[in-house]
N, C-alpha and C positions, 0 to 999 in steps of 0.2 A: 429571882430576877424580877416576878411581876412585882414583889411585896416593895424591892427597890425602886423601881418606875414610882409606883402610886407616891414612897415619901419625896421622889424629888420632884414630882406634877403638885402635890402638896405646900410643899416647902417654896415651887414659885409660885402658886394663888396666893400664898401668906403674904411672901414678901411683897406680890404685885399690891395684896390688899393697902399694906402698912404704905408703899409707898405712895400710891393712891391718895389713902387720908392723910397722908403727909404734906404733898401738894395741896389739898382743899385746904389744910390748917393753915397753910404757908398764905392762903389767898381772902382774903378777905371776904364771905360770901355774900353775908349781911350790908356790909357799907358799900360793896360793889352792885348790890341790887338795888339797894334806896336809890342811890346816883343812877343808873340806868333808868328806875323807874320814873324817877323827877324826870329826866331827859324826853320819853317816851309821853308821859304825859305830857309834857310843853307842846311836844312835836306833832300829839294830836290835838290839842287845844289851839294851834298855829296853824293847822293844815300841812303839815309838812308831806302827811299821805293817809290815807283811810288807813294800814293797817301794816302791821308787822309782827316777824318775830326774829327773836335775840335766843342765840347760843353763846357763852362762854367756859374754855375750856381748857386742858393739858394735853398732853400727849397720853395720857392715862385716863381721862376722869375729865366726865362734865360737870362744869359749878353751878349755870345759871341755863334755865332752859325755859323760853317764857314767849309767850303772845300777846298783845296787844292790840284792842282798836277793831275796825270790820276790815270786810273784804272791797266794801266799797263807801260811800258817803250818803245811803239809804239808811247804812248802820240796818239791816235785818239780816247779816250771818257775821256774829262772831268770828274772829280769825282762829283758827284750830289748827294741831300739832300736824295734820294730813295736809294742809294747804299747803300747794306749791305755786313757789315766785317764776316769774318768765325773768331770769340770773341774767340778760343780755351781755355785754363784755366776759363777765365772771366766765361766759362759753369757751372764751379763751384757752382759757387754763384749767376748767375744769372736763373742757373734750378733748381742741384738737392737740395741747400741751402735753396731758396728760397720755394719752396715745402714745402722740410721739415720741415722750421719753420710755415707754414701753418697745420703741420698737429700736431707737438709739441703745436701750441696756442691751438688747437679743440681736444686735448689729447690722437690724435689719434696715436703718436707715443710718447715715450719716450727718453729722451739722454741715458736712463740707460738699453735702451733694449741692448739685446745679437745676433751677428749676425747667431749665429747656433738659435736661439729661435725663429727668424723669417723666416729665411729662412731655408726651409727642406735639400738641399742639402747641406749646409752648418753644418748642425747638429752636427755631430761625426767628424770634422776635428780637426784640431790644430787651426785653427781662430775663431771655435765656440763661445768663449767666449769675443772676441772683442766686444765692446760698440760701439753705434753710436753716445756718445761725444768722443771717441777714434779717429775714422775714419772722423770727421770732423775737430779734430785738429791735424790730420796726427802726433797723437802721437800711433798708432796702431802696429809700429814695422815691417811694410810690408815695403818691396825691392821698390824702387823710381818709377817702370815699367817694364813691360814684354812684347817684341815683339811679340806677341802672332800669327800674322801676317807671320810672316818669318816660322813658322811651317809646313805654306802649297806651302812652297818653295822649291824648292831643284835644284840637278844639275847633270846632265846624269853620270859623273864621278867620283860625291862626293866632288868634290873643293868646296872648302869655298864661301858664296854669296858674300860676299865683300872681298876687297883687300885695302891693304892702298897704293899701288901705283897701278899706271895707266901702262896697256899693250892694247896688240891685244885682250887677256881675258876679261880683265877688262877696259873696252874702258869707260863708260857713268860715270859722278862722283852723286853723289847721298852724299848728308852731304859733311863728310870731306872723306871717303869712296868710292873706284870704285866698278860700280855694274859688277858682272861674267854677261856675256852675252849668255849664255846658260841656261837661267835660266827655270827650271818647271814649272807649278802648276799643284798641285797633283788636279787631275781631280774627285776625292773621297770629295773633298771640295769645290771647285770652278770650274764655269762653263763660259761661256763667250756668253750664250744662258740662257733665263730664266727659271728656275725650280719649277715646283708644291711646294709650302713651303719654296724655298728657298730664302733667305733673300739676296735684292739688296746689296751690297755694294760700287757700283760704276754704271756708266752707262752703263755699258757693262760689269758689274761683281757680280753676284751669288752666296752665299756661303751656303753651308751645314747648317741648322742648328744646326746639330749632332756635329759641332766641338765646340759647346759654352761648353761641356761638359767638353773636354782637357781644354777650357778658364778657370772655375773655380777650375780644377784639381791642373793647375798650382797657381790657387791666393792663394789655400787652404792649399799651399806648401810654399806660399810665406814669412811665417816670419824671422825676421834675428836678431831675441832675442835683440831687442832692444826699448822693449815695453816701454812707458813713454817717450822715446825721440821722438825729434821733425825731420822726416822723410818725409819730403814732397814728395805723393806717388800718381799716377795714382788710382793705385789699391784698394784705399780708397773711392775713390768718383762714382766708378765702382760698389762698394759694397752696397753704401748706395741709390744705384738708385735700387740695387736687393732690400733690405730691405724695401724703398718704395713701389715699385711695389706687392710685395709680403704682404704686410699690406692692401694694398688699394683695391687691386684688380684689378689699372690701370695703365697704362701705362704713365712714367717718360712725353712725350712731350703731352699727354691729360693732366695731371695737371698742367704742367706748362701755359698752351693752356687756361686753369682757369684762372690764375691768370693774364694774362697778357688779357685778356679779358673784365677784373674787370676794370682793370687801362683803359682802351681804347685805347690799342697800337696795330700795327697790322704788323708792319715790325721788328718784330722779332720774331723766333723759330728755329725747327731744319729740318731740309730738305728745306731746303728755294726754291726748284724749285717747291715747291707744292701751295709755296701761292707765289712767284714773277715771272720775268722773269730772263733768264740764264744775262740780257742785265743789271740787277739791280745787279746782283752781283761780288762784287771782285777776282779776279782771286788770287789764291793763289800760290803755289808750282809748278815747272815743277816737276814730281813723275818718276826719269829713274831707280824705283825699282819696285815698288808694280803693282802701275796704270799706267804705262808708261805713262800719260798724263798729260799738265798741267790743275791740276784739279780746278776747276768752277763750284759752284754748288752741289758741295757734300764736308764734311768734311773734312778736311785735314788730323786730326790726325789718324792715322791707326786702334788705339781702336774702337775708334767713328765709324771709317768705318765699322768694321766687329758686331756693333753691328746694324746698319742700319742708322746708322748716329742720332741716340739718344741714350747717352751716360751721365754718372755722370760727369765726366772730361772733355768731350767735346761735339761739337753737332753745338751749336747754333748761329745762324745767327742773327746779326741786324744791323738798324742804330743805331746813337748816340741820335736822338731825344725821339726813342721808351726807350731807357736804362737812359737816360733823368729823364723822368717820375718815372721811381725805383726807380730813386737817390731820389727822392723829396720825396717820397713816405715813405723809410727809414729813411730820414730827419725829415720827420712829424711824425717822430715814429709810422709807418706801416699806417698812413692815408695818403688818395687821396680826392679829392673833397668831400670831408664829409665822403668816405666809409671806414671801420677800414677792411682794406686789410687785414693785419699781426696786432698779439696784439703788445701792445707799450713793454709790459713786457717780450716778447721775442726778436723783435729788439734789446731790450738791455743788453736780456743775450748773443744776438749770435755775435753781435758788440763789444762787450768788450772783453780783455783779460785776461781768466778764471788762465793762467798758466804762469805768469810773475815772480813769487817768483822763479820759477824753469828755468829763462833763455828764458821763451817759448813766444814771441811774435808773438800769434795767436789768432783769434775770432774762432769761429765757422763757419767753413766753410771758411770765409772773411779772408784776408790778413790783417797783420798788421805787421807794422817793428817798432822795436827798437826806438824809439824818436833821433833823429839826429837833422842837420840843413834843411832838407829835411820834414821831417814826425814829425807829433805827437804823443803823446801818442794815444790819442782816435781815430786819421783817421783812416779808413777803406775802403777796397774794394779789387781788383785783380789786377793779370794781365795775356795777353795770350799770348802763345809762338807766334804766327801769329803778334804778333806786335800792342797787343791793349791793353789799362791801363783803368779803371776806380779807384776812389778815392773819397771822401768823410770826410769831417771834421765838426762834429756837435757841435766845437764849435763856429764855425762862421757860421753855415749852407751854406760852399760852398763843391759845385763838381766840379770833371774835368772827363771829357772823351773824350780818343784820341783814334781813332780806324785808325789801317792802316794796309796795306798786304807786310810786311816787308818781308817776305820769299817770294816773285814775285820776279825775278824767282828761288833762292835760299835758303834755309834755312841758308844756311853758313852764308847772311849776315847778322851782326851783329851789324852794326856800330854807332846804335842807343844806344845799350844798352855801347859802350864805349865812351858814351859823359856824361851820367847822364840824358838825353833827356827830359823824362818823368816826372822825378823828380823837375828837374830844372823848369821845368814851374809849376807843382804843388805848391813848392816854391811861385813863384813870383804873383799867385793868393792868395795865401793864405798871402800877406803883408797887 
């Protein structure tokens, strides 16, 4: 009986080998890396961002696995296989999405639950009856975001925080935006000292728990009667991390902390200075509003900051190799090395697009666009404002993932996203 096991554990290394080099034969490795490489040099020779890196792959087999450029525009650290990106959006779907089709396979959640039914504070509002297939295909009717942030700002004379031109007032730019230089924080919320309970939100910042309450005051406020359309919203993916947590019992980065555990990855999550070094991560935004600093090491997006930096919308820190593995993982319709991660039968209700007859090209949490000369009908994946894409096309079982820190030192720039950048090589993998 053992002598049988060993030839048929055998016989599928063989075949997985063969089919393996089959794919990479199938793919051009060579002409697909010259073309990226040209691309990657343009985009640093243009500023597109100090630094990146590119995975391309199968559901079997990675073809192209590469770094490029520094961590910042000093150019004195090389970008390296360990360096992890702040993924912003990509948190979507690679936290609270992925979760929650974990807990929809094991029936522990519904698409047709109600967000007042699970969550108590939520109960008696105007959102109560929100779906969490709503709020995952940002058809829910909520405003795109809420600086929820600038609440505990103010200014000794009442002037407005920002300015759209620059003075003696308004000296630092911050977006397209000057920040007032007398800026408060209301010390009722934020401390600059650590507080019994009070939740880090920065390295040298503290916040009130008490203000999460104004947080969902305002989300409960936030509809703009345009329920059924397609509203790509912060405030969605905010929600469905309450409704998580509040079903399970745990905490949004303990489950995700599961699953990526299953798979054997270990250079992605959310707080990343608790499992790497400050030296391993990309430097994101100079911040001359909130954090005065340029922040490294904690979240960039503002929501994510003040919820502790685990967040439905944002959070999460990785390389391309650990996001890699997901890709394949959903590829293999929710299996890894023999284990059924995610059921196949949910992968493919939350990959496909439920709401097309009505305009709406969206999966389940996942991004999907319109079929163009770019995109398919069936790809899927994200993308995050910090300047990172993942994608995915199951009918050729390829991925791409480009992770880089395009807002170092700016968010203004943009110059990626007015080339077709991301797209263009997606394209040219997928010939």
């Amino acid at each position: 009986m053992k002598n049988r096991t060993s030839k048929i554990v055998f016989a599928f290394l063989i075949l997985f080998g063969i089919n393996s080099y089959a794919q990479k034969k199938s793919f051009d490795v060579k002409r697909n890396e010259v073309y990226i490489d040209s691309m990657m040099t343009n985009a640093l020779e243009k500023g597109f961002f100090p630094g990146a890196e590119v995975i391309v792959g199968s559901k079997d087999a990675v073809f192209i696995s590469k770094n490029y450029g520094f961590q910042d525009y000093s150019k004195k650290q090389p970008v390296k296989n360990d360096d992890v990106y702040d993924l912003a959006s990509m948190s979507k779907v690679l936290g609270a999405t992925i979760v929650t089709m974990r807990l929809v396979g094991e029936d522990k959640m519904k698409l047709t639950n109600q967000v007042g039914d699970v969550v108590p504070f939520f109960k008696n509002t105007p959102i109560a009856d929100l779906t969490l297939f709503e709020l995952l295909t940002h058809t829910s009717g909520l405003k795109a975001s809420i600086t929820f942030y600038q609440d505990m700002l103010s200014t000794p004379d009442g002037s407005p925080l920002l300015s759209d031109k620059k003075s003696a007032e308004y000296p630092e730019l911050f977006d397209t935006m000057y920040v007032n230089k007398n800026i408060v924080y209301d010390a009722n919320y934020l401390s600059f000292t650590p507080k019994e309970n009070w939740i880090q939100v920065y390295k040298n910042m503290w916040m009130n728990p008490d203000f999460y309450k104004k947080v969902y005051e305002q989300i409960a406020n936030a509809k703009v009667n345009q329920r059924g359309k397609y509203v790509y919203s912060d405030l969605n993916l905010l929600l469905v991390k309450e409704m998580i947590e509040a079903k399970t019992g745990k905490k949004l980065d303990q489950l995700a902390n599961e699953i990526y555990k299953e798979l054997g990855i270990s250079k992605i999550g959310y707080n990343p200075l608790k499992w790497t070094s400050i030296d391993n991560v990309m430097p994101t935004e100079l911040d001359n509003f909130f954090r005065k600093d340029t922040i490294r090491g904690y979240v960039h997006d503002e929501a994510a900051a003040i919820f502790g930096g685990v967040s439905g919308n944002a959070g999460l820190f990785a390389n391309a190799q650990s996001i890699s593995v997901i890709c394949q993982m959903l590829l293999n319709e929710g299996k890894f090395q023999g284990k059924q991660i995610l059921k196949a039968k949910v992968v493919k209700e939350f990959t496909q697009s439920p709401l097309t007859k009505g305009g709406i090209y969206r999966g389940l949490g996942f991004d999907k666009r319109k079929p163009d000369e770019f995109f398919k009908a069936d790809d899927f994946g994200h993308t995050g404002f910090t300047g990172t894409f993942f994608f995915m096309n199951p009918d050729n079982n390829r991925f791409l993932i480009v992770l880089t820190n395009r807002v170092n030192p700016t968010r203004t720039n943009r110059l990626m996203y007015k080339d077709d950048f991301m797209a263009k090589i997606w394209k040219q993998i997928n010939k």
